[in-house]
N, C-alpha and C positions, 0 to 999 in steps of 0.2 A: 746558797748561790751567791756567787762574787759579784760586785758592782760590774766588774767588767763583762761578765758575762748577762747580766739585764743590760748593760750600754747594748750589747750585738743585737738584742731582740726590738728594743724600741730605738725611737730618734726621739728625743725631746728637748725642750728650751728651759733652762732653769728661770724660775720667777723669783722674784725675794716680796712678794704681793701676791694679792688674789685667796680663791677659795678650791682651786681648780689648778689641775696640771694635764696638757693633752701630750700622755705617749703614742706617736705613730709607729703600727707594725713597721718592721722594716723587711717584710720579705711579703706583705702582701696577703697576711693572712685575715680568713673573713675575721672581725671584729665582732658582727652579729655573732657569731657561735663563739666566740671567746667571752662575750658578755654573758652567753647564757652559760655556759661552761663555768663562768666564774662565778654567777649568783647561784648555782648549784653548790658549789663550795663557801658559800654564806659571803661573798666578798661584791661589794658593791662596784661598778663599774660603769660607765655608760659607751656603749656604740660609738662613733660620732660621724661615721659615713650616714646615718641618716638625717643629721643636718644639714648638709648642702641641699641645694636646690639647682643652680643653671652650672656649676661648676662641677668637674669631674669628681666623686665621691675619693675621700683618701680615708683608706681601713687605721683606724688608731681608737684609742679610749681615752675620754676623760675621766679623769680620777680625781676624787674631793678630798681634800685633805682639812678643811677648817673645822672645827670642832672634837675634831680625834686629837688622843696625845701621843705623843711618837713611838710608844710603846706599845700602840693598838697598827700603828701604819705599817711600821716595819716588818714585822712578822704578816702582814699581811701583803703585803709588796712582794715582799718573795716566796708568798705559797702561790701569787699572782704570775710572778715572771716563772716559776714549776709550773704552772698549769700552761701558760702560753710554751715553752720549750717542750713540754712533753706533747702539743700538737704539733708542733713542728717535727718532733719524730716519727709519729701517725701518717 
């Protein structure tokens, strides 16, 4: 899968800090079933619609990247944006 085509699935903010990166679905799709979708394929993810509390929930995942080496994230990023694109086909 090409960068540009994981840009069309999420919206996110490049950090050059932190431990953490939150991609937002950008068409709306549940996050809870992506997250379990995705630990079923052994790939760690968190929800983050279920952090809010008074504010309207926004469907996206946070993803950790501190202690991985880029050679474990990469390939895992894109069996992540396959598994999100092939629900969007569903």
């Amino acid at each position: 899968m090409r960068i540009v085509e994981i840009r069309e699935l999420y919206q996110y903010i490049e950090t050059d800090q932190g431990m953490h990166l939150v991609a937002y679905l950008r068409d709306g799709s549940s996050d809870l079933a992506i997250e379990a979708a995705a630990q079923r394929a052994g790939i760690v993810v968190r929800a983050i619609s279920r952090f809010y509390r008074a504010a309207r929930p926004r469907s996206g995942l946070m993803l950790g990247f501190s202690g991985f080496p880029r050679q474990l994230i990469v390939p895992a990023a894109a069996r992540l944006a396959t598994l999100v694109a092939s629900r969007d086909r569903n």
